[in-house]
SERO-4910 file (N, C-alpha, C, O; in steps of 0.05 Angstrom, whole numbers):
BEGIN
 pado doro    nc1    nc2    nc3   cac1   cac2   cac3    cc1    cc2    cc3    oc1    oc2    oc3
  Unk    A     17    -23      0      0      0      0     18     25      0     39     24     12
  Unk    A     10     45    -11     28     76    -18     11     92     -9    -13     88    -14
  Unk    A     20    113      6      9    133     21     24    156     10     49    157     10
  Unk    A      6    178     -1     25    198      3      0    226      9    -23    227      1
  Unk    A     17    245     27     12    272     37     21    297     27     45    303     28
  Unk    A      4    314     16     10    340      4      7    359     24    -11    359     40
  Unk    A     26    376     22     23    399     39     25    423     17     37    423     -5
  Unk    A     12    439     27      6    460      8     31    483     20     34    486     45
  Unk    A     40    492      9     64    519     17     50    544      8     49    563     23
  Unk    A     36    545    -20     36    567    -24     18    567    -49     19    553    -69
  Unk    A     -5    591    -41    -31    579    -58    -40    610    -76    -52    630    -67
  Unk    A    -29    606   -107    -28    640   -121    -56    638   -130    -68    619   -141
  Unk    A    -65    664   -122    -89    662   -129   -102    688   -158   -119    690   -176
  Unk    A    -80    702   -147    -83    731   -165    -66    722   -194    -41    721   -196
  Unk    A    -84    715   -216    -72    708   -247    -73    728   -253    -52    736   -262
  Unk    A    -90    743   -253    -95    764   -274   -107    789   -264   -122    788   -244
  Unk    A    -99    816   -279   -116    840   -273   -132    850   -301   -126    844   -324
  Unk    A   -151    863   -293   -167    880   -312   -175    916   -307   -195    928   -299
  Unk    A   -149    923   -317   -163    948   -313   -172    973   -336   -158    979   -355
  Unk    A   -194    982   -331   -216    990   -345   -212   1022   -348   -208   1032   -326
  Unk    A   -213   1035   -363   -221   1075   -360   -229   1080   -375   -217   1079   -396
  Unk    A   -264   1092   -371   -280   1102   -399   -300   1129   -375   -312   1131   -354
  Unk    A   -290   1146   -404   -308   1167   -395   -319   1178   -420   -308   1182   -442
  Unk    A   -344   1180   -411   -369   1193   -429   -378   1217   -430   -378   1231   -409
  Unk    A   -386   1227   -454   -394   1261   -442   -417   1259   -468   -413   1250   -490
  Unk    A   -441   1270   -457   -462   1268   -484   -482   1300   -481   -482   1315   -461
  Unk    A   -496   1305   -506   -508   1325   -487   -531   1324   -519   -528   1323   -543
  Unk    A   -549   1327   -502   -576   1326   -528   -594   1344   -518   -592   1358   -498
  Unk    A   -619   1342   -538   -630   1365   -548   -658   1353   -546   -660   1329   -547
  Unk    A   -678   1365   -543   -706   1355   -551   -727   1367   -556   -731   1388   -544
  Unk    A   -740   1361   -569   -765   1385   -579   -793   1361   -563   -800   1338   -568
  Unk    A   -801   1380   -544   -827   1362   -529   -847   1371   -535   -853   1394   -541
  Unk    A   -864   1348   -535   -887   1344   -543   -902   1338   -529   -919   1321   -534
  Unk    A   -901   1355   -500   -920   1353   -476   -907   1332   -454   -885   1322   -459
  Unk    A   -917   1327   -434   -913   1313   -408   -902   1282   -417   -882   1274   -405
  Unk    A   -912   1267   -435   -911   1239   -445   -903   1238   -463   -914   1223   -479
  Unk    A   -869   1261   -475   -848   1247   -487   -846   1273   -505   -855   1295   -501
  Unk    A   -829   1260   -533   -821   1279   -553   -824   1281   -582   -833   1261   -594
  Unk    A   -818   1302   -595   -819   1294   -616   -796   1286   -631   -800   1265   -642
  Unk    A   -775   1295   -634   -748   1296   -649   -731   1292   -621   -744   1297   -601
  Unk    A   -700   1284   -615   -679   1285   -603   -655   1285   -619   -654   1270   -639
  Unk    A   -632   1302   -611   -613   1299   -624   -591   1307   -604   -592   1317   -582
  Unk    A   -570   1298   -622   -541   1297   -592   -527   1289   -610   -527   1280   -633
  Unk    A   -504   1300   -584   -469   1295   -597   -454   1274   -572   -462   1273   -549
  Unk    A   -438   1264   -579   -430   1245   -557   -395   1243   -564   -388   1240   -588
  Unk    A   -382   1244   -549   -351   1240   -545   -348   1223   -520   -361   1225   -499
  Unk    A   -329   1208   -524   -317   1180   -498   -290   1170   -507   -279   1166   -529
  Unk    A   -280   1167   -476   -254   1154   -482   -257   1126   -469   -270   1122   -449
  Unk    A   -245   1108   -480   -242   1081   -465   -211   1067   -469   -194   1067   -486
  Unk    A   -217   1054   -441   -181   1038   -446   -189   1012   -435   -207   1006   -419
  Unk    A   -177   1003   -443   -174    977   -420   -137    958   -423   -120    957   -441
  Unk    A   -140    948   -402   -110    930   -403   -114    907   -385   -123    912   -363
  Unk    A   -108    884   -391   -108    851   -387    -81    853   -380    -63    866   -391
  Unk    A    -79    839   -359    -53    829   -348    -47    808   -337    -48    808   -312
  Unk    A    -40    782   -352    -44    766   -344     -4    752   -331     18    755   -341
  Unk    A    -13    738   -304     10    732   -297     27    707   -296     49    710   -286
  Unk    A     22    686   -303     19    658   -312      9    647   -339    -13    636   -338
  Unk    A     19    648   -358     49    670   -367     42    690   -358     22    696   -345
  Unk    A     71    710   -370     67    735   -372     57    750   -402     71    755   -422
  Unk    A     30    756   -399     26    771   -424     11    792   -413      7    794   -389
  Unk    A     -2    814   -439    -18    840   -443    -23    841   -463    -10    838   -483
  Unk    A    -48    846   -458    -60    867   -484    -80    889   -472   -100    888   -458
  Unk    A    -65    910   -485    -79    941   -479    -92    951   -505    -83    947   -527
  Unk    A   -116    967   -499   -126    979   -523   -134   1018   -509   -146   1022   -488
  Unk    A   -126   1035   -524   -149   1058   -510   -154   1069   -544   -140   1066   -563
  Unk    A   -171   1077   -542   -196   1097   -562   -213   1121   -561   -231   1121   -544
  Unk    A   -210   1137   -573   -229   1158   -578   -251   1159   -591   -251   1161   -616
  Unk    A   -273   1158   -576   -305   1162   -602   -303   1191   -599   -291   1203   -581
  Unk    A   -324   1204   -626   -348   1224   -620   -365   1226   -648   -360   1224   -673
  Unk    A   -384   1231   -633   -410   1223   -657   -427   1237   -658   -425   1259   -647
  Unk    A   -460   1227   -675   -474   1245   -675   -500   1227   -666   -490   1205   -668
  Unk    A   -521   1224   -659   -544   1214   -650   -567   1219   -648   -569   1238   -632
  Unk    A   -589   1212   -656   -609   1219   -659   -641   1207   -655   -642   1183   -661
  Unk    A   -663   1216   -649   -688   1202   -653   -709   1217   -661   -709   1242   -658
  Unk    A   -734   1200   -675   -751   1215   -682   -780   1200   -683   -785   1179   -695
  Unk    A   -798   1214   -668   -831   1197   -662   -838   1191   -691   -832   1207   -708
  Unk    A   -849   1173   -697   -861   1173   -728   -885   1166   -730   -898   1170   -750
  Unk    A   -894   1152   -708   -925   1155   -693   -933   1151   -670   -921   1135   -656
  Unk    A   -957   1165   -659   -965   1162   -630   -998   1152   -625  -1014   1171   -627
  Unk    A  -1003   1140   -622  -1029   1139   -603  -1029   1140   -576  -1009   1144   -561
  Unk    A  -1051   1136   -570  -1058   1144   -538  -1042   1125   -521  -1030   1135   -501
  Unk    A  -1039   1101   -524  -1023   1083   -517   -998   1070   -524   -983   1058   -508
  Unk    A   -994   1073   -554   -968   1059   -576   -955   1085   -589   -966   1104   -599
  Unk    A   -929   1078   -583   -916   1094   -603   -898   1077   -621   -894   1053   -618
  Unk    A   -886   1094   -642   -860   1085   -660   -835   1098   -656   -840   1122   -654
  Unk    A   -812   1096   -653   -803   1114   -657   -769   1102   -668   -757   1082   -660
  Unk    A   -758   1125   -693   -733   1117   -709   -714   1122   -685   -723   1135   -666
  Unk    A   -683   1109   -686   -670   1133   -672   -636   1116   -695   -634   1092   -699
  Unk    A   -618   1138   -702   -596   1130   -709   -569   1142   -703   -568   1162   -688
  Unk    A   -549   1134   -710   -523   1148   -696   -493   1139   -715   -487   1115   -721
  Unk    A   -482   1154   -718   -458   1157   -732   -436   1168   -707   -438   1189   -695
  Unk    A   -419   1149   -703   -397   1152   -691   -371   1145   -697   -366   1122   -699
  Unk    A   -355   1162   -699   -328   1153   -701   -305   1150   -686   -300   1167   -669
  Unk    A   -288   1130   -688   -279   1117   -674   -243   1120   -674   -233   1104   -690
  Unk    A   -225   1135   -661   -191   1136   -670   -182   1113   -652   -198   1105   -635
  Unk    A   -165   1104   -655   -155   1082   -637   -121   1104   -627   -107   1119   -641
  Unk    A   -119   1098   -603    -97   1116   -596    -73   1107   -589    -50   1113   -593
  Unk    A    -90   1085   -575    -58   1059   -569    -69   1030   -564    -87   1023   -548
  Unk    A    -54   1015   -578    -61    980   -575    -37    975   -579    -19    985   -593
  Unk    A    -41    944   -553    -13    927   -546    -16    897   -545    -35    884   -536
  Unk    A      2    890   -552     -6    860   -550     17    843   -543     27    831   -562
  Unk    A     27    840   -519     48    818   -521     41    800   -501     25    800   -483
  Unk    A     66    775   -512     53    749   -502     80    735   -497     98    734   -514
  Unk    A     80    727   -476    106    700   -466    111    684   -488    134    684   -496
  Unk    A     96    671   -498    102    650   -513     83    649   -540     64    635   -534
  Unk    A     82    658   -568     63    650   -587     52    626   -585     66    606   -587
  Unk    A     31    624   -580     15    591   -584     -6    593   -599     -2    609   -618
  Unk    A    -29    582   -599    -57    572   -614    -72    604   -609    -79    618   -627
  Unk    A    -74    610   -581    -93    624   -569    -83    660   -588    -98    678   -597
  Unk    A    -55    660   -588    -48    693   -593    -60    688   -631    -76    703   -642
  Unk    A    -47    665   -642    -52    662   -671    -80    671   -676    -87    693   -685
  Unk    A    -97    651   -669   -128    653   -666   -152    669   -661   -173    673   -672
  Unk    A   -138    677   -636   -153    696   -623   -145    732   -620   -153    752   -632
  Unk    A   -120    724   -593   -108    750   -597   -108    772   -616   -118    795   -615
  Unk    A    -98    761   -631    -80    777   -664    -93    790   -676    -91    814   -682
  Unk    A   -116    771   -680   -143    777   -702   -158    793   -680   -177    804   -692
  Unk    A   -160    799   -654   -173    825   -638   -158    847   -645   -170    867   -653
  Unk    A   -130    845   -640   -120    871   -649   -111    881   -676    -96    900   -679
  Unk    A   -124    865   -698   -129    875   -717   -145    901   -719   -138    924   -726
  Unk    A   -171    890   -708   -193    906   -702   -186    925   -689   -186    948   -699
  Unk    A   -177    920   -660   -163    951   -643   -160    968   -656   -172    989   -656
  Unk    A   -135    961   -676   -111    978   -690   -127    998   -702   -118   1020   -699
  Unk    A   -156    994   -719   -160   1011   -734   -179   1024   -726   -198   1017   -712
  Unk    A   -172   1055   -739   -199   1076   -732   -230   1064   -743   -229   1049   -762
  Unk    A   -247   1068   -738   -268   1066   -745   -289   1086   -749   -290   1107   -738
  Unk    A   -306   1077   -765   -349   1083   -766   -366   1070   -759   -370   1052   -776
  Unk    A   -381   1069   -739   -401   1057   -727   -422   1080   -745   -422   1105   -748
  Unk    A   -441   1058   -756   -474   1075   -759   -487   1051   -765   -483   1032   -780
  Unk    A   -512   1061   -742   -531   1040   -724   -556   1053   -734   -557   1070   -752
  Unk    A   -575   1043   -721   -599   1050   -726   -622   1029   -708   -617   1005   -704
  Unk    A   -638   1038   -702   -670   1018   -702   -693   1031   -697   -691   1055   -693
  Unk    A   -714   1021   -697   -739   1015   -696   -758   1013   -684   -774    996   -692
  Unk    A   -764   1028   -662   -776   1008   -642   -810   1021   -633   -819   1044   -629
  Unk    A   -823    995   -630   -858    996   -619   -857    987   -593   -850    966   -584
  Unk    A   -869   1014   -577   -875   1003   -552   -916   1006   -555   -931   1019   -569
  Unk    A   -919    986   -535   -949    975   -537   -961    971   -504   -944    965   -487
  Unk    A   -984    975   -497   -990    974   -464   -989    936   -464   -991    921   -484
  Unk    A   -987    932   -445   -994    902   -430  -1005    904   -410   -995    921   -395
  Unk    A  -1032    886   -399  -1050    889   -388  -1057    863   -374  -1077    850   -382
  Unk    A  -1045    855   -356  -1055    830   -342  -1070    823   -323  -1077    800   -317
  Unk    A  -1077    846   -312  -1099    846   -293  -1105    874   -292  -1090    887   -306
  Unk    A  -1121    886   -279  -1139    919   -277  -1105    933   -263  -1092    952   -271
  Unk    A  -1101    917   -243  -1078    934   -229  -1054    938   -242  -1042    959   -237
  Unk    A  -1041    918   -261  -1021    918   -271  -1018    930   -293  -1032    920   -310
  Unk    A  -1007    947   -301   -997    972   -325   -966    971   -338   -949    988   -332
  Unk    A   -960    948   -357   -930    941   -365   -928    951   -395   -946    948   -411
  Unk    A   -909    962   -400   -903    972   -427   -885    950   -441   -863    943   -433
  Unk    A   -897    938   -462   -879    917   -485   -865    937   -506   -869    961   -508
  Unk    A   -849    921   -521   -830    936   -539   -825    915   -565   -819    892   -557
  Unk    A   -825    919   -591   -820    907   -602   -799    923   -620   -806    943   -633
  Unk    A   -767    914   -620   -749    932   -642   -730    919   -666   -713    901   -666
  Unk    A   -735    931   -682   -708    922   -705   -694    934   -698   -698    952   -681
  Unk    A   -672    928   -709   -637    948   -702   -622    929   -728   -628    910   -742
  Unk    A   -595    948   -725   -579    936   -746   -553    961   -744   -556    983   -733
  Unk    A   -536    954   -755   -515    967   -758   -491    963   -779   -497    949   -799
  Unk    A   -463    973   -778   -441    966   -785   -416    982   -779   -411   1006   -783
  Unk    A   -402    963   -769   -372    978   -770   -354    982   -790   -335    966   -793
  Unk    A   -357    998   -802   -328   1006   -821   -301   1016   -820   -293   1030   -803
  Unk    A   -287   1006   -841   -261   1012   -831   -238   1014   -851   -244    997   -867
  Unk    A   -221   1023   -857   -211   1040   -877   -203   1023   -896   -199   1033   -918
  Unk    A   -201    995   -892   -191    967   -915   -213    958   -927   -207    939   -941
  Unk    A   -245    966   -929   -255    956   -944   -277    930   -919   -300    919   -921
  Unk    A   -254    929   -896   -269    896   -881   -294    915   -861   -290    939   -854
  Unk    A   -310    906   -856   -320    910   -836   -334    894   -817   -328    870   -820
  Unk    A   -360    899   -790   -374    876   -775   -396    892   -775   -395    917   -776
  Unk    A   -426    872   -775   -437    881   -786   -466    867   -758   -465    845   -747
  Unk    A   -484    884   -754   -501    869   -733   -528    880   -739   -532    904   -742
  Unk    A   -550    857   -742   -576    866   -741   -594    838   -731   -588    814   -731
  Unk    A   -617    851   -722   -644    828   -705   -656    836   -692   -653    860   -690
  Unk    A   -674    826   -679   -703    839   -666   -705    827   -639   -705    803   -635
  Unk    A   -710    851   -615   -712    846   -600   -749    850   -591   -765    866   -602
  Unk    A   -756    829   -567   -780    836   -553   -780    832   -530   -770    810   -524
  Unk    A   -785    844   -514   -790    856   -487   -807    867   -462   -830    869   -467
  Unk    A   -800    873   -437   -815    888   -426   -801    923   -431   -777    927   -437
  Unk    A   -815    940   -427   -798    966   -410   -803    969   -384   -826    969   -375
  Unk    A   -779    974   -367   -786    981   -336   -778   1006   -328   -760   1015   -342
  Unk    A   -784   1017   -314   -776   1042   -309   -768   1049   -276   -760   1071   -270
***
């Protein structure tokens, strides 16, 4: 029979950090259309974001920070007493200011994964988005008063090579407030 006893000496627990810095600054506009909302909105929006991975087992990083500022917008396109519609879209652009990427050792994960993120980092961009959206009352009993939502959306990122990413689908919902 074999017996054996582990003693633990020393137990690392801290692999990795994540640290994050984004600041936002927006400021919009609206033309109202009484107590229960608007007609038109429009705005400008500027943000910075960074972030940096630090991982310690290996030793690697990847840092990214960026500059947006854009333009934003919405507009009622119909109302009843209970449902509305309303567009809203946005054009933002995107500088990239600094991205990093190093790694202890090239393997599967930097080829695959990594690399092809900071492809994307590296380059400035165009975000322009858009959607759609119907909100509708919901009514489940006399006391209960819930607002549903039904929205398209869609977008694309562009970028100075011709490549871009591209996102659209429909969400349904409650609204809570």
């Amino acid at each position: 029979m074999f017996t054996q006893i582990w003693e633990t000496i020393y137990e690392y627990k801290n692999r990795y950090v994540v640290e994050t810095a984004d600041v936002e600054v927006k400021w919009d506009l609206y033309n109202l259309a009484g107590l229960k909302g608007y007609r038109w909105r429009a705005g400008v929006y500027g943000a910075y974001s960074s972030f940096e991975n630090i991982y310690y087992l290996p030793t690697s990083s990847y840092s990214v920070s960026k500059f947006k500022a854009g333009i934003d917008g919405s507009l009622l396109l119909w109302k009843s007493n209970d449902s509305e519609i309303i567009a809203e879209g946005s054009l933002i652009f995107g500088i990239t200011s600094d991205s990093d990427l190093s790694f202890a050792n090239i393997n599967e994960i930097y080829d695959n994964i990594y690399s092809k993120d900071l492809l994307y980092h590296d380059k400035n961009t165009i975000d322009v988005g858009g959607k759609i959206t119907y909100t509708f009352p919901l009514k489940f009993s006399k006391k209960t008063e819930l607002t549903g939502f039904a929205r398209l959306y869609g977008g694309n990122t562009f970028v100075k090579d011709n490549s871009g990413w591209y996102n659209a689908g429909i969400a349904i919902g409650l609204l809570t407030l």
